[in-house]
C-alpha positions in Angstrom: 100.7 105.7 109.4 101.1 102.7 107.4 103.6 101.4 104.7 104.6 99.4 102.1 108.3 97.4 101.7 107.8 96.1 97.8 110.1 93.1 98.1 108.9 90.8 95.3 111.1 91.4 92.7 113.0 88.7 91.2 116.1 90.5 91.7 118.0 89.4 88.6 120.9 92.1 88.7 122.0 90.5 91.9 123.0 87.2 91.0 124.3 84.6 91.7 122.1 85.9 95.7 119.2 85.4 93.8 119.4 82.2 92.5 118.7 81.1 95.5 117.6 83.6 98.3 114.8 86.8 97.7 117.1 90.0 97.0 115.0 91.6 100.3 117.4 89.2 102.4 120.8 90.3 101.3 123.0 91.5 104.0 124.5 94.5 104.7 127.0 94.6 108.0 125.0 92.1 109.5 121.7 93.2 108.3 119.0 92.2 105.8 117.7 94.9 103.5 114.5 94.4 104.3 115.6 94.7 107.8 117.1 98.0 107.9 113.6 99.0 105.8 111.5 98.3 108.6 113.7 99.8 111.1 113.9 102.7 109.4 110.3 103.0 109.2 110.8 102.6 113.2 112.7 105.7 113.3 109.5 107.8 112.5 106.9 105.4 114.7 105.6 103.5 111.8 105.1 99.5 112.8 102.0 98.7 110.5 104.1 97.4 107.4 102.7 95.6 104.8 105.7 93.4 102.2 105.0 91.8 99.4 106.4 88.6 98.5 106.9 86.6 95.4 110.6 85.1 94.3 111.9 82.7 97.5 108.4 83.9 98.9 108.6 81.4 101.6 112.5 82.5 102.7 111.1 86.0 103.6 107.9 84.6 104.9 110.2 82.8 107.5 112.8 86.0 108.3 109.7 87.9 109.5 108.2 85.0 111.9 111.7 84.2 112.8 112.1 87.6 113.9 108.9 89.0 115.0 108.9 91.2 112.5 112.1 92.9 114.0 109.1 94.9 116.0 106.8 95.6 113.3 103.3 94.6 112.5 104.5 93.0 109.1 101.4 91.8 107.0 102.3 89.9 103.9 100.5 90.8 100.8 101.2 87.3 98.5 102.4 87.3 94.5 103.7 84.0 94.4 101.6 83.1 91.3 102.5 86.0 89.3 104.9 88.9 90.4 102.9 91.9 89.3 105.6 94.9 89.6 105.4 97.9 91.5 101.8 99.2 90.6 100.3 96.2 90.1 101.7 94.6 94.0 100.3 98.1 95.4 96.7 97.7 94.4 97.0 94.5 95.3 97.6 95.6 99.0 95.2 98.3 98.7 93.2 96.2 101.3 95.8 96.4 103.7 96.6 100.4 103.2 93.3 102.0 102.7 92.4 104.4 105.8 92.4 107.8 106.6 95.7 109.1 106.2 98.5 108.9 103.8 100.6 106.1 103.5 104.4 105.2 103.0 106.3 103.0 100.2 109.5 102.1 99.9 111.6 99.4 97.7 113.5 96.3 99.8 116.6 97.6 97.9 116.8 101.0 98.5 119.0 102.4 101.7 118.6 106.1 102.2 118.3 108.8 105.5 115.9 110.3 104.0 113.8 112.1 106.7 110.3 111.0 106.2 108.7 113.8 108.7 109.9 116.4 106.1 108.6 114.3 103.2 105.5 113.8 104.6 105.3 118.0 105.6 106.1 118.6 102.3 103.0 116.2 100.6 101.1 118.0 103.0 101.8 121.8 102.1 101.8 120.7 98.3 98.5 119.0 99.3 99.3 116.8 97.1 97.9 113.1 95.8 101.5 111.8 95.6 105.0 112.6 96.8 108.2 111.3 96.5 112.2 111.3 97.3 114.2 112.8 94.7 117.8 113.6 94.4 120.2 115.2 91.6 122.2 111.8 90.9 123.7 110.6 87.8 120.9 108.0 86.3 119.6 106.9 82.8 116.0 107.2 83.7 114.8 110.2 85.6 111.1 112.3 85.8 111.0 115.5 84.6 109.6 118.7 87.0 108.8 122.1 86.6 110.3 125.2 88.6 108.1 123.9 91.6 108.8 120.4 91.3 105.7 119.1 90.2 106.1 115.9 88.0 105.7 116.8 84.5 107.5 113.7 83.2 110.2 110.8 82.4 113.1 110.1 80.5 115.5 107.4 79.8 118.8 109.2 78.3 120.1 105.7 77.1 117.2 105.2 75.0 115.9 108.6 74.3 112.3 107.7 75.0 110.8 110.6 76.7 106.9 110.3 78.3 105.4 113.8 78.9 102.4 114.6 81.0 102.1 117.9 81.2 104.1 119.9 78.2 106.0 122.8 80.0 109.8 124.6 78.8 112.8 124.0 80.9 111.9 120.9 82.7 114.9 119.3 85.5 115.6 115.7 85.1 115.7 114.5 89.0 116.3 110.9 89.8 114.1 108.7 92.3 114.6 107.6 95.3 111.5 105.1 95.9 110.6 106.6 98.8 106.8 107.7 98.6 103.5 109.2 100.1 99.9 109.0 98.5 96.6 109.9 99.7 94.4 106.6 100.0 92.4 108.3 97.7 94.8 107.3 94.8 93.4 103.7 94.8 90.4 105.0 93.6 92.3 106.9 90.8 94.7 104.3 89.3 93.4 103.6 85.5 95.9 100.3 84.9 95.3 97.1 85.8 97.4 93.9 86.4 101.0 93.9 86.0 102.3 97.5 86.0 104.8 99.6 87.2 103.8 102.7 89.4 105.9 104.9 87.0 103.1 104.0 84.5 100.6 105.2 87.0 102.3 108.4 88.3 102.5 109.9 84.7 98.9 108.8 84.2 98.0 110.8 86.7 100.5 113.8 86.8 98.2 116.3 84.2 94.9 115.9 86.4 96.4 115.4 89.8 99.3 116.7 92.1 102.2 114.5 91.8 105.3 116.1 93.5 109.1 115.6 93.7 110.9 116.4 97.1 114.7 117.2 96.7 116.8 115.6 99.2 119.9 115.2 97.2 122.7 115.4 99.9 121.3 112.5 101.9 122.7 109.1 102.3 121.3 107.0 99.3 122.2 103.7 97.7 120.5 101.7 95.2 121.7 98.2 96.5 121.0 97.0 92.8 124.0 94.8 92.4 126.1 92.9 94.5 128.9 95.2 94.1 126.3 98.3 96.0 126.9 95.9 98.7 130.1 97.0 99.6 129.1 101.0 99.2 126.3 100.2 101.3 128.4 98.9 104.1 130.1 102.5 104.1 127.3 104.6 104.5 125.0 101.9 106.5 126.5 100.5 109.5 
């Protein structure tokens, strides 16, 4: 199994780190995120791990040769001219995923136990295009799901836009965890080009195609966001 580390972002809610370093190389007891990414892909045998760069490309360029990719196969999927978000990096690096099995993304600046065997049994059973971690946290922007967590969904409570894809009553709010499986079959599926995020493509696809939400609320899960996560990171992470 392959995966995806998106670490291109320009990090701005973690200033003054990124005003000079790539948000992907803050450290947490020792470790850079993007470190403890790949290792925990480790846990579950995956080695083939593509990361996309953009802000202080070169910085993380150097991390992973200094390092040997900490043990991984790290291929770097290039944005420097134009950081193109989470949907846009992905199809990008479709050249890099594409194969015969379903493949893994996470963001550089997420930190969670999730297990990925379960997730990955549960994508299966659902036989589902898409599948990812969600948990029953306090956020402003969550998707919606039905009674069998299917995504029907997004809202952001702050702003009280709501995006529905498939109109049903009594929908759950769930927040997302960033961790993810698709079918290599959804490059062939995604209608936007460019710059985009992969919210925009999920609820594309959510009325035609099997998009599911697996609840792991319970498990260690941090959203090192802001350089004051670091320091609840460094609790749960050691």
């Amino acid at each position: 199994m392959k995966a995806m580390i998106f670490a291109a972002g320009l990090g701005t809610r973690f200033k003054p780190w990124t005003d000079h370093h790539p948000k992907a190389l803050a450290m947490v007891n020792g470790k850079s995120l993007l470190q403890r990414n790949i290792e925990y892909l480790q846990q579950y045998g995956i080695r083939d791990v593509v990361v996309n760069v953009h802000h202080f490309a070169d910085q993380i360029i150097l991390a992973v040769k200094e390092n040997d990719g900490w043990g991984s196969n790290i291929k770097i999927s290039d944005e420097t001219n134009d950081v193109l978000e989470t949907g846009g990096g992905l199809l990008k690096a479709s050249h890099l995923l594409r194969g015969d099995e379903p493949f893994i993304t996470l963001n550089a600046d997420f930190l969670t136990d999730l297990n990925i065997s379960d997730l990955v049994r549960f994508h299966k059973s659902k036989n589902a295009l898409i599948s990812f971690g969600i948990t029953n946290r306090k956020t402003s922007r969550n998707f919606l799901f039905d009674e069998d967590n299917r995504l029907c969904g997004w809202i952001n409570s702050s702003t009280g836009e709501e995006r529905i894809s498939v109109a049903k009553p009594n929908l759950k709010a769930m927040a997302y965890s960033c961790v993810v499986v698709f079918e290599p079959t959804v490059f062939d599926l995604i209608p936007q080009r460019g710059k985009f995020s992969l919210v925009d493509t999920y609820l594309s696809l959510a009325n035609e195609y099997p998009i599911f939400g697996y609840d792991h609320t319970g498990d260690k899960l941090v959203d090192v966001g802001k350089p004051e996560s670091v320091a609840i990171a460094e609790k749960l992470f050691v």
